[in-house]
N, C-alpha and C positions, 0 to 999 in steps of 0.2 A: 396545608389547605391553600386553595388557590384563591387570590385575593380575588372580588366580585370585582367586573370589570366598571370601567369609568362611564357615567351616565353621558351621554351627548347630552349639550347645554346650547340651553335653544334660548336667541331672541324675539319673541313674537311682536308683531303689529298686525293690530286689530281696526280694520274698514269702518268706514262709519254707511250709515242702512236705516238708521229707524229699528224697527222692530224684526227685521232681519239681521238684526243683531244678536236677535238669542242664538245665532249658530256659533256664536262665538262662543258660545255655554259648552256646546257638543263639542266644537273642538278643541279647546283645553281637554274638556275631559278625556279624550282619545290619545290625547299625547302623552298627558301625565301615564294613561294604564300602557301607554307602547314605550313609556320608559324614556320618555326625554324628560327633563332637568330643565323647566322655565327659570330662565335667571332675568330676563328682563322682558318690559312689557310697554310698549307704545302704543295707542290709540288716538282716534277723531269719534267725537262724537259717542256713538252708542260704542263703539271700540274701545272710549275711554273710560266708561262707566263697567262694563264687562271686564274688561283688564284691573282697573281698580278694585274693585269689589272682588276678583281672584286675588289679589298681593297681599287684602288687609284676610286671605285665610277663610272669608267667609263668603264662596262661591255657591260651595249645599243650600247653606240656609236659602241664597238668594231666587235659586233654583228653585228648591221647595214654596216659596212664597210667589212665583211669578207662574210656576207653572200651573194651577188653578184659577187662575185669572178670565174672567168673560167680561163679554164687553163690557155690561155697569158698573162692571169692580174697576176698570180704566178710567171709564167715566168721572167716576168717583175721587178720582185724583188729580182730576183738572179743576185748579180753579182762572176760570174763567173771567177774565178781564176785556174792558173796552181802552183800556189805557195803558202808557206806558213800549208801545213797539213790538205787543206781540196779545195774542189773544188767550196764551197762559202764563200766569205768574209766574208755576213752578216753584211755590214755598211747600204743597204739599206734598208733590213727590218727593223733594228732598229731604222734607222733614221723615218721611215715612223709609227713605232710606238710613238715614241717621239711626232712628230708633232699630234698624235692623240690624245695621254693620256697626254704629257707635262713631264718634269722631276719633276721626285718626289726621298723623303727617305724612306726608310724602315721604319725606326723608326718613321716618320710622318702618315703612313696610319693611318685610324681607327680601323683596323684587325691586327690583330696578325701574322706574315708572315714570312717563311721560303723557302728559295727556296735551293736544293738538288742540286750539285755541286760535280766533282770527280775531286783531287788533282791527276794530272797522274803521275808525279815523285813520291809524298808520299803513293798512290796509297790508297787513304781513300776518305770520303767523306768529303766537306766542307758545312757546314751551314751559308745561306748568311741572317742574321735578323736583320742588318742595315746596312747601307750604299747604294749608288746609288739604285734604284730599277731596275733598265736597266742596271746594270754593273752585279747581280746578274740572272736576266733571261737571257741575254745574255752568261754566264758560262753554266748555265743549260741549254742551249739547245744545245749547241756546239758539234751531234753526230760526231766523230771523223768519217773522210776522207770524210764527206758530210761538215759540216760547221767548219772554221778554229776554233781551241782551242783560248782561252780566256788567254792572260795572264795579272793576276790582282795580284797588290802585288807581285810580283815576283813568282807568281805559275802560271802553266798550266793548268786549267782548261778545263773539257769535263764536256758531256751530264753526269749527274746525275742519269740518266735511268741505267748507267751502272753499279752500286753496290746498288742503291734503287730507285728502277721503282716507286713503292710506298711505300713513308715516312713517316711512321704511326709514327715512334721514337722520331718526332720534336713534337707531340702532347702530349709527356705523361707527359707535366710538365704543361700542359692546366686544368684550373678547369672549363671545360666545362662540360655539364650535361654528353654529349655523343661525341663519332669518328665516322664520317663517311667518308668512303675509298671511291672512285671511279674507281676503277681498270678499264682502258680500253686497257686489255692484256688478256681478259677471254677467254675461250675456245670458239674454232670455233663453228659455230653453221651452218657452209656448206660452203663448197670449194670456192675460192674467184674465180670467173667469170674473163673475159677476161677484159680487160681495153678498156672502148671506145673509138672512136677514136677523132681526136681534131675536134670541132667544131659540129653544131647541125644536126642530121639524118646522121653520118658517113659522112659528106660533109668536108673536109678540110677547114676550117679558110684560109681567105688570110690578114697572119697577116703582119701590119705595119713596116717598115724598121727602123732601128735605128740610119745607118749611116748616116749623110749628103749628100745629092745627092744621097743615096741609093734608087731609088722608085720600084727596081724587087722585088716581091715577094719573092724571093730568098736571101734576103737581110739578115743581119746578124740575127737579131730576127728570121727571119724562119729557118735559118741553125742552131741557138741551138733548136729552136722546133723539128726538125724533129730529131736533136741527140739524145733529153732526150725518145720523142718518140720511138726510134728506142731503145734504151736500159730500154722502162719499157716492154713496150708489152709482151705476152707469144705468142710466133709462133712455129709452129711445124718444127723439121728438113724435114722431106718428109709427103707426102700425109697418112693421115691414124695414125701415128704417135702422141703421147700426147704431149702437147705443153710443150718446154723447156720456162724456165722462164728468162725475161730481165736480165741484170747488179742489175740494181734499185730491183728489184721486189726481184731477191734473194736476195739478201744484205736486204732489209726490212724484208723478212718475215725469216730470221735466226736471224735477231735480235731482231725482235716480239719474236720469240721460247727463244730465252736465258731471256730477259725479262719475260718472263711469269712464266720461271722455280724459278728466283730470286724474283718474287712475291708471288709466292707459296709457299717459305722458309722463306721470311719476313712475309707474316700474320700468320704461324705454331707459329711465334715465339712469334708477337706484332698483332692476332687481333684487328680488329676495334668493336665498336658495333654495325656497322651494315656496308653490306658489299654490295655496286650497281656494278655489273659487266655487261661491255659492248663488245660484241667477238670481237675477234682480228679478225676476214673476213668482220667484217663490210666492210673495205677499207683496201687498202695497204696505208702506213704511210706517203706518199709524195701524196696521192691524197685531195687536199687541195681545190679543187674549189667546194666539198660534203658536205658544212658546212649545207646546210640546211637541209637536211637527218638525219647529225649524230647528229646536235644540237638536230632533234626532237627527235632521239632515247636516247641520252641523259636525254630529259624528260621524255619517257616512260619506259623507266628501272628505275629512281628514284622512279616513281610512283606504278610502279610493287611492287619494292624490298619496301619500304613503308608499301602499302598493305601488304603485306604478312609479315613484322615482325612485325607489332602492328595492325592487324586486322583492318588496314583503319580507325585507331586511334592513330595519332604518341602522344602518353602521355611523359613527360621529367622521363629521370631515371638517378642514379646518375651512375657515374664510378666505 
């Protein structure tokens, strides 16, 4: 019998995006079914939590649980602070990823794993490759004045995004066949459209009260909806006029724009072997209840950018 031939073994680095990061869901999955062998895994940011949550085995679940998601289910996971460096805790997302994936180490996955992290006193990047796995994605995503910094070890940790959106650098000591990048900070490919409104056919959601005895509509949950609301939208100042952009909306897409310039000076420096880019207009970065969109476009740009560098024949090549 003839021996099954040797899988190409791929190092992946995963961009950081917000919630354009679920493409990173689609593209794993297109590589695993095209037969590459992930042996390591580096990410920023949402690159780091997607990468993670593949190494510790429980990517399905993650999927399954994110992709039913609308916006009050997101909602529902911010808790909401005036103190502290940022305007979310971030105890409940994590707690709710815990309960999903379980505490694990770094050093126990079965993948190789990095997650991108920025020392803001030392003002450099930190590389988290053991210890907690949730004490490192939770650094990595901390974009500063949206989610509070992290302080581990006596430093202050932020989003990672902010000195390497994507981390090609933690791969180069990988004896993997090949790198593949997944940048989802690529150029627009058409102006991002208006933000829909909450609930289905423009109908407002009459979302659930939070406080005790609260049953008005109007109850705390719907007065942070209509806040975040009110500051993503784009509305025009007067009739006729082009629509000025939310709080949210600018703040994401000036930080998409400096992210993308800092990716474009990290691959000049450290290409990947092969490079899947996903545009930054798919979504704005806080639009999180679009997994099932971006996951598929996640698959279809791996399968694109695939095709087209090995002719719909990915064969292994060395570094």
């Amino acid at each position: 019998m003839n021996a099954e031939p040797a899988r190409t073994t791929v190092s992946l680095v995963l961009g950081s995006g917000g919630a354009r990061g679920y493409a990173h869901i689609g593209a794993i999955e297109e590589l695993l079914a095209q037969g590459f062998d992930i042996r390591s895994i580096s990410g920023s940011s949402m690159g780091a939590l997607i990468g993670g949550v593949h190494a510790t085995g429980k990517l399905d679940a993650y999927r399954d649980w994110v992709r039913p998601l609308q916006r009050y289910d997101v909602w529902r996971l911010l808790d909401l602070t005036l103190s502290g460096g940022g305007f979310i805790k971030g105890d409940r997302i994590m707690e709710a990823m815990r309960e999903l994936i379980g505490e694990v180490d770094i050093q126990s996955l079965p993948i190789a794993y990095t997650a991108v992290a920025v020392d803001l006193d030392a003002q450099r990047e930190v590389w988290f490759s053991h210890g907690p796995l949730f004490d490192a994605i939770r650094a990595s995503i901390a974009i500063p004045t949206l989610l509070r910094p992290c302080r581990y070890q006596g430093r202050l940790l932020v989003d990672g995004g902010l000195l390497n959106p994507l981390p090609v650098s933690p791969t180069l000591r990988d004896f993997t066949n090949l790198t593949i990048a997944v940048d989802v900070n690529g150029n627009p490919e058409s102006a991002p459209g208006p933000i829909p409104p909450v609930g289905v056919g423009g109908t407002p959601e009459m979302l659930p009260a939070d406080g005790e005895g609260d049953t008005h509509p109007q109850g705390y949950a719907r007065r942070i909806a209509e806040f975040i609301e009110a500051h993503m939208e784009r509305r025009p100042d007067a009739p006729g006029e082009p629509p000025e952009p939310g709080a949210f909306d600018l703040f994401g897409r000036s930080l998409d724009m400096v992210q993308a310039t800092l990716t474009r000076l990290k691959l000049a420096a450290q290409p990947p072997d092969l490079l899947i880019s996903v545009p930054r207009s798919a979504c704005a970065f806080y639009e999180f209840h679009r997994a099932d969109e971006l996951i598929e476009l996640g698959r279809q740009r791996t399968r694109e950018a695939l095709a087209r560098w090995s002719g719909g024949s990915a064969g292994p090549a060395l570094k």
